[in-house]
C-alpha positions in Angstrom: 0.0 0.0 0.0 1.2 3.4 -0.9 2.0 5.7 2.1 -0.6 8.4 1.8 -0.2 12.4 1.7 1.7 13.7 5.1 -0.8 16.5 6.0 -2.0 15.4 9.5 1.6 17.2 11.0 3.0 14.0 12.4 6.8 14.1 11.6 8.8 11.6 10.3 10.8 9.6 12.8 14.3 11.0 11.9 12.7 14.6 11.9 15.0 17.5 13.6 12.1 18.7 16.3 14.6 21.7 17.8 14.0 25.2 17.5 16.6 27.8 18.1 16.5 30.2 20.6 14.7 33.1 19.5 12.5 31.4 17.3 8.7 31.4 17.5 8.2 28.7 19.7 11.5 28.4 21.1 13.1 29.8 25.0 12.7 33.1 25.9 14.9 35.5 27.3 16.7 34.7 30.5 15.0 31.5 30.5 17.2 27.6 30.3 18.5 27.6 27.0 17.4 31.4 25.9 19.5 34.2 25.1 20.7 36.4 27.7 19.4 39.8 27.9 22.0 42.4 27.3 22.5 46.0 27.0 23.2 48.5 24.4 27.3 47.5 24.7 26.5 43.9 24.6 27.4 43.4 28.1 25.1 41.2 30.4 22.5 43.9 32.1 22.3 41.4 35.2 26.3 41.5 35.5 26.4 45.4 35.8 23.5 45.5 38.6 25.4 43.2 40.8 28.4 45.3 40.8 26.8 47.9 41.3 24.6 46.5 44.1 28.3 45.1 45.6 30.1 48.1 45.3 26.9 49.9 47.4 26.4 47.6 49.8 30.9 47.4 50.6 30.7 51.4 50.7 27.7 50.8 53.3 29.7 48.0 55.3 32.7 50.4 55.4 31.0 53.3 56.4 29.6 51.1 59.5 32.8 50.0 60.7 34.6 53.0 60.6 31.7 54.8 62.3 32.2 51.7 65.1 35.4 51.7 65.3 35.2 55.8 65.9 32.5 54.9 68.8 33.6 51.8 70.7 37.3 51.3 70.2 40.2 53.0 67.8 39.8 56.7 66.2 42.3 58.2 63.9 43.3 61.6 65.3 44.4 64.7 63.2 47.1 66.7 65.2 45.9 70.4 64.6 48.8 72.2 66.2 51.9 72.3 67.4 51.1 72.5 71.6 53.0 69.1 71.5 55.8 69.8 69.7 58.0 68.0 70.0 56.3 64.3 70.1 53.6 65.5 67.8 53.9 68.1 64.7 51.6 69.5 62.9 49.6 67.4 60.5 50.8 64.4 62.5 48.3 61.5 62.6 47.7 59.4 65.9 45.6 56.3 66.9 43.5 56.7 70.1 42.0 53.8 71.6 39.2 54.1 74.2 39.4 50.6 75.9 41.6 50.9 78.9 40.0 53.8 80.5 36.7 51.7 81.0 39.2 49.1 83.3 42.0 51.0 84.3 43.3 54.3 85.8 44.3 57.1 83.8 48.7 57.6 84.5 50.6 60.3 84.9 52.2 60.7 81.7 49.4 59.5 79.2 48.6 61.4 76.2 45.1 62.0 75.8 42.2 63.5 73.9 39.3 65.4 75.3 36.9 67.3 74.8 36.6 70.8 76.7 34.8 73.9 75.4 36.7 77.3 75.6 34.6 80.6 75.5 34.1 82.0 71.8 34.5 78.6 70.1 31.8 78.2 67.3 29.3 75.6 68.0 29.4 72.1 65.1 26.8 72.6 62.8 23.1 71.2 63.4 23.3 69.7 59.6 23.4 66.4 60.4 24.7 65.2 56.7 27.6 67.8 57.7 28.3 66.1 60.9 28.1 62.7 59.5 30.3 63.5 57.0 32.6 65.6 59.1 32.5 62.8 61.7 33.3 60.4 59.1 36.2 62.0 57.8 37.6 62.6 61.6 37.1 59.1 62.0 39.8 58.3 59.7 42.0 60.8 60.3 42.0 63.0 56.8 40.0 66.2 58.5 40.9 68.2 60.9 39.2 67.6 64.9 37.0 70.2 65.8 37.7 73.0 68.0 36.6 71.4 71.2 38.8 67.9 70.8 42.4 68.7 72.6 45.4 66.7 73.1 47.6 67.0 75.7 50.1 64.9 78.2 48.6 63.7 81.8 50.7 65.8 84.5 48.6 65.5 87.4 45.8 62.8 88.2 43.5 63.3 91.6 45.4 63.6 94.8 48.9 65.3 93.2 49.7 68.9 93.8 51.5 70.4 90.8 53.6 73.6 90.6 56.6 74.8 89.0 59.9 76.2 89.8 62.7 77.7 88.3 61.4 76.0 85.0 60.6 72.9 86.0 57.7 70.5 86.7 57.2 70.2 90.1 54.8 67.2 91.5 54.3 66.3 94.9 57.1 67.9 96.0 59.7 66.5 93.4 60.8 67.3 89.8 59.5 65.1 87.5 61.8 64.2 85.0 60.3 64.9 81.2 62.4 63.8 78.3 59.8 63.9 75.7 60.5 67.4 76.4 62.6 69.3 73.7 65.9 70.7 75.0 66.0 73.8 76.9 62.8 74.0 77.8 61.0 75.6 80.5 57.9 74.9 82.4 56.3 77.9 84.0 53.0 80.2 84.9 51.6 77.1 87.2 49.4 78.5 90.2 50.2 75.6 93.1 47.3 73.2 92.8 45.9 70.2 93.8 44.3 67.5 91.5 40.7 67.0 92.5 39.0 63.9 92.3 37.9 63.6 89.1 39.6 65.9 87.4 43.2 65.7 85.8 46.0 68.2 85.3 47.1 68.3 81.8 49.9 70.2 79.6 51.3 70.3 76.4 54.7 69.4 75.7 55.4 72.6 74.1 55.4 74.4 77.2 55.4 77.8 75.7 52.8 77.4 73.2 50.5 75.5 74.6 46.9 76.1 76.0 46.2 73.8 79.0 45.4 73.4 82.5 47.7 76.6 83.6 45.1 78.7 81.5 41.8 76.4 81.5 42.3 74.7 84.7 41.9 71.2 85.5 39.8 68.8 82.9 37.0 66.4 84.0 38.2 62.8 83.2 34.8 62.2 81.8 35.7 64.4 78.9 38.3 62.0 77.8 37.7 60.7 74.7 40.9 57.9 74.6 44.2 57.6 75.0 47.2 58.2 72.2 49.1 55.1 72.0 50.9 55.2 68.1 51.5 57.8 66.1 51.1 56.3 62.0 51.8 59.6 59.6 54.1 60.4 58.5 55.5 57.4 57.9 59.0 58.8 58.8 58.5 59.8 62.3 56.1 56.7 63.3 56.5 54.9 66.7 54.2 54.6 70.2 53.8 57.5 72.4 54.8 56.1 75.9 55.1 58.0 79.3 58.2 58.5 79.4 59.1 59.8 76.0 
């Protein structure tokens, strides 16, 4: 018997039933087998968003840390001045870490930053995307502190009575010996006082250019915000800041 007329749409056994992608009938876009969706450089749309999206969400990540690190354990520190010439200079960046102070006793000798408001000093401003991002950049060290953050060496901690005579540092009735100081230097214009409890005596190591407690008076310690322990920048002049240097 003849085979009849093929117009019922069967296909013949060794027929090729694929259709290419793109083909009516065949997998759409993004789908198994389909072409991928691209844009107008012929780069995969879906690769770009997920960099993007990364890149965000790393910025974000970073941003927290630093803002934590800033609030619970290690801020960079901008030196502003040169009231502790010579251990600090100008420009100098430290690390201040504000750990020890919540289990231990601050030392005679410590460098540490405060804060402490002097009369005529312009208040931060309200804006808070200004603060964040002046916070943020303090954080790391690249702007400068504000106006009310100080840092200054620990002379004096409650219970010492500080003076000074004939140039030097006096303490509880003894010089104290200071060879962070630069030669030739002279400490003077101390009133005779007595650290109170809760309060510390602090000066700069530039003796004669520094604002400290011989002008301001004694600090509360509550007003510290941690203690200097490693100066990083410039790389040249790096190494820890200790009491006795």
């Amino acid at each position: 018997m003849a085979p009849g007329p093929r117009g019922d749409g069967a296909a013949p056994p060794d027929a090729d039933l694929s259709v290419s992608p793109g083909e009516p009938g065949g997998p759409g876009p993004d789908e198994p087998g389909g072409p991928t969706r691209k844009d107008g450089d012929g780069k995969p749309q879906q690769g770009v968003l997920a960099v993007v999206r990364e890149t965000v969400v790393l910025v974000v990540l970073a941003i927290l840390l630093a803002v934590i690190f800033k609030s619970f354990l290690v801020q960079a520190f901008y030196i502003p001045s040169g009231s502790m010439e010579p251990t600090l200079n100008i420009s100098d960046r430290v690390l201040v870490e504000k750990v020890s102070y919540r289990f231990g006793e601050v030392k005679d000798g410590d460098v540490i930053v405060f804060v402490h408001d002097l009369p005529g000093v312009e208040p931060e401003s309200r804006n808070p995307v200004v603060r964040f991002f002046t916070g943020l950049g303090q954080a790391i060290g690249v702007a400068p502190p504000s106006d009310r953050d100080f840092i200054k060496r620990v002379v004096g901690v409650p219970g010492d009575r500080i003076t000074c005579q004939q140039g030097a540092l006096i303490r509880n009735g003894r010089p104290v010996s200071e060879p962070y100081l630069a030669p030739g230097t002279t400490t003077e214009n101390c009133t005779p006082t007595t650290v109170q409890p809760g309060k510390l005596f602090v000066m700069g190591d530039n003796r004669g250019n520094s604002e400290d407690s011989r002008t301001f008076g004694q600090i509360d310690r509550s007003s510290i915000v941690g203690r200097a322990f490693v100066r990083i920048w410039p790389l040249s002049h790096t190494g820890w800041l200790r009491r006795d240097r």
